[in-house]
C-alpha positions in Angstrom: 121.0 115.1 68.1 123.0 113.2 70.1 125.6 110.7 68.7 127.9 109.6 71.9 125.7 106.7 74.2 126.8 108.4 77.9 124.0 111.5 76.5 121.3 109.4 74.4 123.0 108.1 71.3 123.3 104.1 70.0 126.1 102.5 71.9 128.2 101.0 69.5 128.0 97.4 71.7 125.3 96.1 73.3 126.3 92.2 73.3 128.3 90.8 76.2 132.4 90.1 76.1 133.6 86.7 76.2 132.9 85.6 79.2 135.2 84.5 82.0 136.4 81.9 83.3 136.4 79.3 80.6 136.1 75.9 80.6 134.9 72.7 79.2 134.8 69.1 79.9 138.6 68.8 80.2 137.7 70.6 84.1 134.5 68.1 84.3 136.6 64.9 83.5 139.5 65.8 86.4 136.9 66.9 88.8 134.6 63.6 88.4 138.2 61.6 89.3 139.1 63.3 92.3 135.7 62.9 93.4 135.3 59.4 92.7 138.9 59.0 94.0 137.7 59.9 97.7 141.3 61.7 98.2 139.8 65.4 98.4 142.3 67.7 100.2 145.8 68.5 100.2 147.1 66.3 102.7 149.4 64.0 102.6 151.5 67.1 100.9 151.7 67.3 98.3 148.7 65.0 97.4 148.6 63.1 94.2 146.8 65.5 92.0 148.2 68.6 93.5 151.6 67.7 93.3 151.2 66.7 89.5 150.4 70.0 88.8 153.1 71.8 90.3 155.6 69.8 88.6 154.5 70.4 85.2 153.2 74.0 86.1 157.1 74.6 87.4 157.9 72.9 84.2 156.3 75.3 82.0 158.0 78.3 83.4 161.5 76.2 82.9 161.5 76.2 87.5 162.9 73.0 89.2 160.2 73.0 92.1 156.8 74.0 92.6 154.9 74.2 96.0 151.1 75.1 95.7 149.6 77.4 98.7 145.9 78.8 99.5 146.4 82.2 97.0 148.9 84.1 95.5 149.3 86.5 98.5 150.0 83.3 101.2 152.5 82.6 98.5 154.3 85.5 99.0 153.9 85.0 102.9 155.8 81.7 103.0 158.4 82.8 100.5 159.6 85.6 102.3 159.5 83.9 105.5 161.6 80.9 103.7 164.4 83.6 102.6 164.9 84.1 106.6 163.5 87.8 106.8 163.1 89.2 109.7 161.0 91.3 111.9 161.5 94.8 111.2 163.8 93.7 107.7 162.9 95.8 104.5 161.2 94.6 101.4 160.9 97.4 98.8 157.5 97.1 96.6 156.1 99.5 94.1 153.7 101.9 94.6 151.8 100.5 92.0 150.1 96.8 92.6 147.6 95.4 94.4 148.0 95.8 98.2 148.6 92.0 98.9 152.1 92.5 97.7 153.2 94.8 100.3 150.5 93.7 103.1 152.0 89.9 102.8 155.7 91.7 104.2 153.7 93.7 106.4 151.5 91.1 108.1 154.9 88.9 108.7 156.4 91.6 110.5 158.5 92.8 107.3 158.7 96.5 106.4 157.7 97.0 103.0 159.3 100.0 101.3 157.2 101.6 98.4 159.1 102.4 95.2 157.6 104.3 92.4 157.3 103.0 89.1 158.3 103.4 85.6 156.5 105.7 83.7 157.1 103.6 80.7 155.8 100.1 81.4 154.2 100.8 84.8 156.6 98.4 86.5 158.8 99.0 89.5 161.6 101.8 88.5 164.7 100.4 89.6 166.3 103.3 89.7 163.7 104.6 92.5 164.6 100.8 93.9 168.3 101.6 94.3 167.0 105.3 96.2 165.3 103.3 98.8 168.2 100.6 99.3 169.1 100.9 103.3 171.4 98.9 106.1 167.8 97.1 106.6 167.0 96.4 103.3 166.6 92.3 102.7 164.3 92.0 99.3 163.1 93.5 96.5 159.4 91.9 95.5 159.3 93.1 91.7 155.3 93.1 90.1 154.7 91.8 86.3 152.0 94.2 86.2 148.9 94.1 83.5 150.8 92.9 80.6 154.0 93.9 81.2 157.4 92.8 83.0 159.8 94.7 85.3 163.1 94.8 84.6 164.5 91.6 85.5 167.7 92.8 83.9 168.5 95.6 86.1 166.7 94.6 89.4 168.8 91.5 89.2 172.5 94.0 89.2 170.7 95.7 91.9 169.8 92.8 94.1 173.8 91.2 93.3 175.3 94.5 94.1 173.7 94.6 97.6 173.3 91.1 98.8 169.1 91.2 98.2 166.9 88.7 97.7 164.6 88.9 94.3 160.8 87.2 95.0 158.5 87.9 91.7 154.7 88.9 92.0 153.3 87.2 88.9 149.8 87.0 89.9 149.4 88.8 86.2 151.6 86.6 84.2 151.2 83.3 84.0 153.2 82.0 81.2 155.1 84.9 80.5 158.6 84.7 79.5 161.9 87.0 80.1 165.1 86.3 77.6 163.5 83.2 76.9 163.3 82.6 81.3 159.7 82.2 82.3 158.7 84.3 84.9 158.8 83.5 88.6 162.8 81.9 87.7 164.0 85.8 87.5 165.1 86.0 90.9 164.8 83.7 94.0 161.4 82.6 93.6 158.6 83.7 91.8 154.5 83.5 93.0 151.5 83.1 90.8 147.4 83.9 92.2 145.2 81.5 91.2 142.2 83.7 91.9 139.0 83.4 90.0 139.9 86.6 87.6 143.4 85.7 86.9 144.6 84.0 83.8 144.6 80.5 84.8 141.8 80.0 88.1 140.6 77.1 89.9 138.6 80.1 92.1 140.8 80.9 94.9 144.9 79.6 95.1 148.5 80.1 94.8 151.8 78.7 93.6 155.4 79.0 94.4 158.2 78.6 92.2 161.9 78.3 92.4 164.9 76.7 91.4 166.6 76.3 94.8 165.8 73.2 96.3 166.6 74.1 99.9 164.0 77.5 99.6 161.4 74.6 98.4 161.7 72.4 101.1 161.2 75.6 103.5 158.2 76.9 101.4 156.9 73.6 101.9 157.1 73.3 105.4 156.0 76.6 106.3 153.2 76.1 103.7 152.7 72.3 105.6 152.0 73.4 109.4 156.1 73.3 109.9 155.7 69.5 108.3 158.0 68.4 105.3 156.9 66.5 102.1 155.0 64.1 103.4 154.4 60.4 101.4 151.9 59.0 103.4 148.7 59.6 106.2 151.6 59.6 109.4 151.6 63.2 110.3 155.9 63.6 110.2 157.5 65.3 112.9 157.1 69.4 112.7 160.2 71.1 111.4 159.6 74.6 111.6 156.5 76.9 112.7 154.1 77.0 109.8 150.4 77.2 109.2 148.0 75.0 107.0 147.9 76.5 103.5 147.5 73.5 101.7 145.9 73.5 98.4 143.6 71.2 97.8 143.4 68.2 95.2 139.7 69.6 93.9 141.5 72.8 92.6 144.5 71.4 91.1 142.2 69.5 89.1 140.8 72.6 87.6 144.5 73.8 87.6 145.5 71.4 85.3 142.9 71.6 82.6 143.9 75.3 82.7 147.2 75.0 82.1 146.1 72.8 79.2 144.3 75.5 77.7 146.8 78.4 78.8 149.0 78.2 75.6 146.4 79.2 73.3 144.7 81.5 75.0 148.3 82.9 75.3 148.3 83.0 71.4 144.8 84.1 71.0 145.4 87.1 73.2 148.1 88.2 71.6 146.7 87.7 68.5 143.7 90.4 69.6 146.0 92.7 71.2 148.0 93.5 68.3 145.3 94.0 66.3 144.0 96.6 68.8 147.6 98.0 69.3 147.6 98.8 66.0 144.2 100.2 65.5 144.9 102.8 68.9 148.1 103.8 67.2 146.1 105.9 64.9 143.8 107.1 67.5 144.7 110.7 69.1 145.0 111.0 72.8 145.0 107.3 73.9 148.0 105.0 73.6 149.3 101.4 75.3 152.6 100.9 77.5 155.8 100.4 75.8 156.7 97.3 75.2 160.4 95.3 76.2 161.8 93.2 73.6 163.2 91.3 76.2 160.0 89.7 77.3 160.2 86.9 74.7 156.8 85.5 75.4 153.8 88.3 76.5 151.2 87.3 78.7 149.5 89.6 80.7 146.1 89.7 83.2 145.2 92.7 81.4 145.9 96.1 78.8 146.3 99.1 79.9 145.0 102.3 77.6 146.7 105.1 78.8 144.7 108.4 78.7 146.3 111.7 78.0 144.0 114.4 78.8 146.0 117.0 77.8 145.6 116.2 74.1 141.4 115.7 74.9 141.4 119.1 75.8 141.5 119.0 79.6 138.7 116.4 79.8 139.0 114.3 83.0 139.9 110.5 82.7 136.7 109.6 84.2 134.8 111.6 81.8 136.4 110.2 78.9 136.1 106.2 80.8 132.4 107.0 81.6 131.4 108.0 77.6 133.6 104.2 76.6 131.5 102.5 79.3 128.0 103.8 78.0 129.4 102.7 74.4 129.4 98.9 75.7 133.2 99.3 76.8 134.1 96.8 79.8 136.6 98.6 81.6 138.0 100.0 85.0 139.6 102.9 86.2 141.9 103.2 89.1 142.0 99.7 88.9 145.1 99.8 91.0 145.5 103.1 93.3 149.1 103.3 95.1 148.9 101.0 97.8 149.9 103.4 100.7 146.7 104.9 99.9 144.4 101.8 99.3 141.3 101.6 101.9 142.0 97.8 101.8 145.9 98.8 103.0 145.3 99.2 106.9 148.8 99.4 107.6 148.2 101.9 111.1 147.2 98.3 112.4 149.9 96.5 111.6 151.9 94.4 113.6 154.9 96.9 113.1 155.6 100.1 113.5 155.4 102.4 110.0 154.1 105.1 108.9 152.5 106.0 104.8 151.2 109.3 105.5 154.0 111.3 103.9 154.6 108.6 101.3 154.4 109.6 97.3 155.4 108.1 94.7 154.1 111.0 91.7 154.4 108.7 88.6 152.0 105.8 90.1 149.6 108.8 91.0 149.2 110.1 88.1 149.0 106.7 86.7 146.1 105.9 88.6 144.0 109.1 89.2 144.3 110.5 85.7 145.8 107.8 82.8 144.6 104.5 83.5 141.8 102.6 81.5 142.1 98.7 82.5 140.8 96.6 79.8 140.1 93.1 81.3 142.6 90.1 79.9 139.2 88.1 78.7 138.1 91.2 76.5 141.1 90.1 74.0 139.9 86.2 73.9 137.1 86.8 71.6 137.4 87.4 67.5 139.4 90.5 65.6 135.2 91.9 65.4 135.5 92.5 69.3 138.6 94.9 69.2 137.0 96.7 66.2 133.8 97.3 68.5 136.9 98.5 70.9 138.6 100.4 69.3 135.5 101.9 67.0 134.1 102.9 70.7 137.1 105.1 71.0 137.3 106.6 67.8 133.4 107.4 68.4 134.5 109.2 71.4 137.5 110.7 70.2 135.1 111.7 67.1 132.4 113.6 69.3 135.2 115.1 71.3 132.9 118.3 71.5 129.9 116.2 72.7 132.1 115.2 75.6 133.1 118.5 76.9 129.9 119.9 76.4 
């Protein structure tokens, strides 16, 4: 007979995970204002509603200024076109992320250099950082990936030592905190995605932030079709070329009831996640990333179970990801391939010259084609029952070990 779900047996889930986003009348009550209030969009920039909640989301991260954009990934746009990069200048990236962080260089005319990552926390390696460090090298763009944070530490010596810029990629960690620093005031600037999966969502969005107050004016601008703050309805002289990627005052008033709620779903996370930590501890052939006890406050968009298949007996990844699935498991594999090799990454049409095909980076392959098992951040915002359904799925597994090769 057979016991594991993926060949006839009882899954042991069959109810859906807490669901995602989530949201209650705090969202209705702000929505129903700006609509009444007639004052939709985000000009005069930054419009009342909007440019509340960049101060107090800049706030909460301990940053001076905070300019709101379109997404995470025009965020990064503006940002590096506000350090004064130019065409053909060098912005090293890791391997591993999602393409946006290397195709916003690229589509700017920037050169993005990919760096492998560590094979501890999945971050950027700033030792393969330093390898990559040429006469055209401007900026290192660092990724808090999944739950985790790169080494602000080190990548801030590096950056010092050579004269770089430092812009964070914290589309996966809002809220996070480094030595007691929240993320995104690390280095020069830091950006957050406000898309509709990520930890605080108003759909589609972005945010800049920064303690320089000269940067912020230029992210503005550029962010403002080349226009400055403006206080009023008079369109102010242009200042710069820019482009429109205003935010609008109907997401910031979803913004703001989900920064209301971030803190405890911060806690309540956590909370689930050391549970399940210390339930896959015991669990052969599976474990989590390793953890920096300089990050001070965890966040994270999502946990990573890292597969070993040599202790499952040479059993693929996917085989092993397919048999959680069937158990009622929601998960992804490859949810991140190295960028130089994502479909989405169409960099043979980009507006400079370069050239991936002899590109790799061996620890974010074997990251992504044979370890990675993405558990989704909303998975962990349910009760201590849903990681014993999670982790009871993988001892199951682990269990009918024999079933699975078979």
């Amino acid at each position: 007979m057979a016991h594991l779900a993926l060949r006839g047996g009882t899954p042991v889930r069959t109810k859906p995970w807490p669901a995602w986003p989530q949201h209650d009348e705090r969202e209705v009550r702000n929505l129903a204002a700006v609509v009444e209030s007639g004052n939709w969009g985000g000009f005069p920039s930054p419009n009342t509603v909007g440019g509340e909640f960049a101060r107090r989301f800049a706030a909460y991260h301990g940053a001076r200024f905070g300019v709101t954009t379109t997404s995470g990934t025009t965020a990064l746009e503006v940002t590096l076109r506000a350090l004064g990069l130019e065409r053909g200048d060098e912005v090293i990236v890791p391997a591993l992320t999602f393409y946006a962080t290397a195709f916003a260089a690229l589509v700017q005319g920037f050169k993005p250099v990919f760096a492998d990552i560590d094979p501890d926390t999945w971050c950027i390696d700033p030792r393969d950082v330093e390898r990559h460090i040429t006469p055209d090298t401007r900026a290192i763009l660092p990724v808090h990936l999944g739950s985790r944070m790169a080494d602000m530490d080190r990548i801030g010596e590096i950056a010092r030592a050579h004269g770089l810029r430092v812009v964070e990629d914290c589309a996966h960690m809002h809220g996070g905190f480094w030595r007691g620093h929240g993320a995104g005031t690390l280095g020069d600037a830091g950006c957050f995605s406000f898309q509709s999966s990520k930890l605080m969502t108003c759909g589609e969005g972005g945010i800049i932030v920064t303690g320089d107050e000269e940067l912020a004016a230029r992210c503005q601008a550029y962010m403002n079709s080349g226009r400055g703050s403006t206080t009023d309805r008079q369109a102010a002289e242009g200042t710069i070329f820019g482009w429109n990627y205003r935010s609008t005052e109907v997401q910031a008033a979803v913004l703001l009831a989900q920064l209301e709620r971030l803190p405890q779903q911060i806690a309540t996370r956590e909370h689930n996640i050391a549970h399940f930590e210390e339930r896959v501890a015991h669990i052969e052939g599976v474990r989590t990333l390793a953890h920096d006890a300089r990050v001070t406050q965890r966040s994270g968009y999502g946990v990573v179970l890292r597969y070993d298949e040599a202790d499952w007996r040479g059993i693929s990844r996917d085989r092993f990801a397919a048999a959680l699935h069937a158990e009622g498991v929601k998960l992804y594999t490859s949810f991140y391939t190295p960028v130089y090799d994502a479909p989405l990454f169409a960099w043979k049409d980009a507006p400079i010259a370069v050239d991936y095909s002899d590109v790799h980076c061996p620890v974010a392959e074997r990251a992504a084609y044979r370890e990675m098992i993405w558990l989704p951040h909303e998975v962990f915002l349910g009760t201590a029952g849903d990681i014993d359904d999670l982790c009871d799925a993988i001892e199951k597994v682990r269990a009918h070990i024999d079933e699975l090769g078979a």
